[in-house]
C-alpha positions, 0 to 999 in steps of 0.5 A: 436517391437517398440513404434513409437511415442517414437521411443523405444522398447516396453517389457512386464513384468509379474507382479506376481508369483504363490505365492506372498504373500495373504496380499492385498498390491500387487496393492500398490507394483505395484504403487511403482514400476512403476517409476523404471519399466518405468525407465528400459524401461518396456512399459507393465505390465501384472497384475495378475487377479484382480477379486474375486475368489474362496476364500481368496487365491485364485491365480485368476484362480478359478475365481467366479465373474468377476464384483468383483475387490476387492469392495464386501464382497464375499467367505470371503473377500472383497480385492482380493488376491492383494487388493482392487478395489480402489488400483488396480485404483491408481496403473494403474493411476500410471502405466500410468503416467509413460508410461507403458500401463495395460493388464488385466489377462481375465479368461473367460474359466470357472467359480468356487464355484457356490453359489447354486446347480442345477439339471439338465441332463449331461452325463460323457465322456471320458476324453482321448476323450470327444467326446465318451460318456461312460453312458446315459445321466441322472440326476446330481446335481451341482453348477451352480447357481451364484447369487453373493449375496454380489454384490446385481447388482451392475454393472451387473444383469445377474445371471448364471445357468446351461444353460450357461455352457457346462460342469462341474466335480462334481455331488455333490449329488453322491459325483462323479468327472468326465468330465460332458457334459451337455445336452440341446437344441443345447448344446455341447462342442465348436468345434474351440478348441485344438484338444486334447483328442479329443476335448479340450473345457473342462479344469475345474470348470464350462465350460463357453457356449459362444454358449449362446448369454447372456453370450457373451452379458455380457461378451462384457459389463464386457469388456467395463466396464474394459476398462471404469472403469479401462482405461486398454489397453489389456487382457491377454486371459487364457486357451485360446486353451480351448476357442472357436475361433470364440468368441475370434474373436468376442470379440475383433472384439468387442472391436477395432470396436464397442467400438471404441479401435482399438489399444486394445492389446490381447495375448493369453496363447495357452499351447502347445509345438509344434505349431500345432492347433495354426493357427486358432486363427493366422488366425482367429483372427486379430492382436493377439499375442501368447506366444511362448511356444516351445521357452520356452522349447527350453530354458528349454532343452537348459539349461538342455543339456548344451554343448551338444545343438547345439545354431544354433537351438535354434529357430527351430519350434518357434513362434518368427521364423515362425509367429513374428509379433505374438510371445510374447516370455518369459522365465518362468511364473507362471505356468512353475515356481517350484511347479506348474503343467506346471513346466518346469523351465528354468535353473538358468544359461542359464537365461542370455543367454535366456534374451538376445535372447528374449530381444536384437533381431529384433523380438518378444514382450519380456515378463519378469517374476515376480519371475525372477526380484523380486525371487520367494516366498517360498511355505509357511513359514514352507518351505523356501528352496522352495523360489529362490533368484531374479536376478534384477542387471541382468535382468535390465541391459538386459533392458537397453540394450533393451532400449538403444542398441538394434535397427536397422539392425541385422547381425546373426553369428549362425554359431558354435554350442556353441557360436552364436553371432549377431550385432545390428547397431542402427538407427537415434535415438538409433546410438550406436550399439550392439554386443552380443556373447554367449557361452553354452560350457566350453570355452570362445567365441569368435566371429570376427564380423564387426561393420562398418568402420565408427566405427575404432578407437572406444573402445567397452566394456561389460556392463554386466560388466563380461568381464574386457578387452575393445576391439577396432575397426579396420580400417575394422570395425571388432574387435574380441568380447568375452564372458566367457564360459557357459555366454553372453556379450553385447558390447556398445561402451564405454562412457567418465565417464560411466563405467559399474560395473559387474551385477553379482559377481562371486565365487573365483573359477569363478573369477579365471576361467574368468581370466584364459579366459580372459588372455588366449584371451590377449595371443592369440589376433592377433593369426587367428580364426582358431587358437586360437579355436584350443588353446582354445581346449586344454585349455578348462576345465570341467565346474564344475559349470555354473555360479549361482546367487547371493542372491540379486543385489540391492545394484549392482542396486542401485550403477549403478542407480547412474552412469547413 
């Protein structure tokens, strides 16, 4: 996917995780960092939900008004976890000086700590199957009634009671958890949701009617106000398989059409590991991208499996394979890091692996994850071994490459189950041309790929900087491309005065496993492919430890900065 107007791929960034820390200087953070954003090719952020919550605390995903960006005093805070409503201004203004384009995290499945209770008719179903009602419907008593005092108005009048939800999980008067289904003229659960337990439409908290023509009216208006007041350029949709489908078409045939943004960019979070039930949003909704959650358990399993996963299969049953125009495709997230109720974290060294297949193809709409770049914060000071170091060095370089090498016409190589490889041959713009080879297995890999004849004569290096050795193209335009065992390398022609130093150091033990497999490709370099995999079977070794990350690569960043 890329930006015609500057001929350059676009990439998302995720930028948050669960735990960043409550001190109200998360918008501020942003504004720093938007130049080297930018810098490294990022054309999006993704900012976590800027409306008040439930509490002080809260992520943004038990969110209590919408119309609240951090501007009134309401369930004990002014700022939001991230900060204030005039930060959050400056940090998009920032953003958007420097090219990168805002999607807001729109949480409107449901809404949390109601500010008054309310009695009114409901009946509990169950929760393996919400279309069976397991008692009659009686009384219950819960807090449905958001006044949001603290606003007093401001922005919107509309006030929120019962008849704008279509379930809820507490009866506060009998001191009872369970599904409840309200009762009401024409009120029940949407029907153009998941299919799971038998009707998905519930997820949490109070579960928001878009069946309600007032609560699609102010929700149309909090859209228009978030594109006025903020200048964002698209949403993120939460707990969208939670969310009628037909809404969600409504809203955004809302946006392009009425109010006149037809670029207005929307992804949606359908968790799901197989792609079943995602085609109505596909097929009903117009130009919306979907994260590809089966890639990310493809990654996950890949990682775990180690050599034992066949890399040929590793798009099978993916978003980014059967519908691309539609795929985000990602690595972890918020909800699949440690701690988290989705956790379903992708191992530590096939990360490289994964942000090459994401980052460095034709297809699919990158997203990069906070917690990956910057690491992830410990759960709470009392538990630091609960924190993970970041890999910025890596990822940046993955950036670069996206921005600088990855274009033109895609040659695949997914032709062993261990090392798969691919050649990107540039176009007008971007003419120096990629080659990236990978390896899940104890042995190094080795590909002959063909860069083309207009190529002979040319000098290719890593710029992951893991492979020392430099290549050269012969008369035919093929050359023989490596990368070390249980690792990735991205091949660029070499630039005079440009040298790229190595993203990620390695253990004495690594170093001296690398160069064993770099000096055994020198040793068998003219030999046929054929050969030297049959060398390499008897020179492999038991991979004690696939490659770890360091602590932190900015002192790498920064020396590399430098060079460029």
């Amino acid at each position: 996917m890329t930006n015609d107007k500057q001929h350059e791929n676009v990439t998302m960034f995720q930028f948050f995780e669960w735990y960043t820390p409550t001190d109200h200087m998360h918008w501020i953070r942003l504004k720093e960092q938007a130049s080297l954003l930018s810098s490294l090719g990022l054309s999006a952020i993704w900012v976590p939900p800027p409306t008040k919550g439930s509490s002080p605390n809260d992520v943004g995903y038990g969110v209590y008004d919408l119309w609240d960006m951090g501007e009134f005093d309401q369930k004990g805070t002014v700022p939001t976890k991230y900060g204030t409503k005039d930060q959050l201004k400056e940090a998009i203004d920032e953003c958007h000086k420097h090219g990168i384009k805002i999607y807001f995290d729109a949480v409107l499945n449901h809404k949390a700590s109601g500010d008054e209770t309310e009695e009114f008719k409901a009946v509990a179903v169950d929760e393996h199957d919400r279309t069976q009602e397991i008692e009659e419907p009686h009384k219950i008593t819960a807090y449905t009634k958001f006044d949001f005092p603290g606003r007093k108005g401001k922005y919107s009048d509309f006030q929120w009671n019962h008849h704008h939800f279509s379930g809820t999980d507490w009866d506060a008067k009998e001191e009872r958890s369970a599904v409840f289904k309200i009762k009401g003229a024409n009120k029940t659960f949407a029907e153009d949701v998941d299919g799971e337990h038998g009707n998905f439409d519930y997820l949490m908290c109070n579960n928001i009617d878009y069946d309600h023509p007032d609560v699609v009216a102010d929700t149309e208006r909090w859209a228009q106000w978030c594109i006025d007041e903020f200048k964002i350029d698209g949403f993120r949709i939460d707990a969208m398989k939670h969310i009628s489908a037909g809404f969600i078409a409504h809203l955004l045939s809302h946006i392009r059409g009425q109010l006149n943004k037809p670029d207005f960019f929307c992804v949606g979070e359908y968790w799901k590991q197989t792609l079943d039930d995602v085609d109505i949003h596909l097929k009903n909704n117009g130009h919306i991208h979907l994260f590809d959650v089966p890639l990310h358990f493809n990654f996950k399993r890949a990682g775990e499996e180690g050599p034992s996963f066949d890399m040929r299969t590793i798009f099978d049953g993916t978003l980014v394979q059967s519908s691309p125009e539609a795929a985000v495709t990602f690595i972890d997230n918020h909800d699949t890091q440690p701690y988290q109720s989705l956790e379903s974290f992708v191992p530590a060294w096939f990360k490289p692996l994964a942000a090459a297949l994401i980052c460095l193809r034709f297809d699919g709409y990158p997203c990069l994850f906070y917690g990956d770049f910057y690491g992830i914060e410990p759960k709470s000071p009392s538990e630091p071994e609960t924190g993970f170091p970041g890999r910025k060095e890596m990822f940046s370089r993955m950036l670069l490459a996206r921005k600088l090498f990855a274009y033109g016409t895609q040659d695949d190589y997914f032709d062993h189950p261990n090392c798969i490889a691919w050649v990107r041959h540039g176009d007008e713009h971007h003419p120096g041309g990629l080659v990236v080879v990978m390896s899940n297995s104890n042995a190094k890999g080795h590909k002959r790929l063909n860069v083309g004849k207009h190529r002979a004569g040319e000098v290719w290096v890593d710029m992951m900087g893991y492979w020392k050795d430099q290549v050269t193209i012969k008369e035919d335009g093929s050359a023989k491309f490596y990368c070390h065992s249980g690792s990735v390398s991205l091949w660029v022609p070499k630039e005079e005065g440009k040298s790229w130093i190595t993203c990620e150091e390695s253990s004495p033990e690594e170093a001296e496993r690398y160069g064993r497999e770099e000096q055994h490709a020198r040793d068998h370099a003219d030999d046929a492919d054929s050969e030297e995999e049959k060398e390499e079977e008897e020179f492999e070794a038991e991979h004690p430890d696939l490659p770890k990350p360091l602590d932190t690569w900015d002192h790498l960043l920064e020396d590399d900065q430098a060079q460029h």
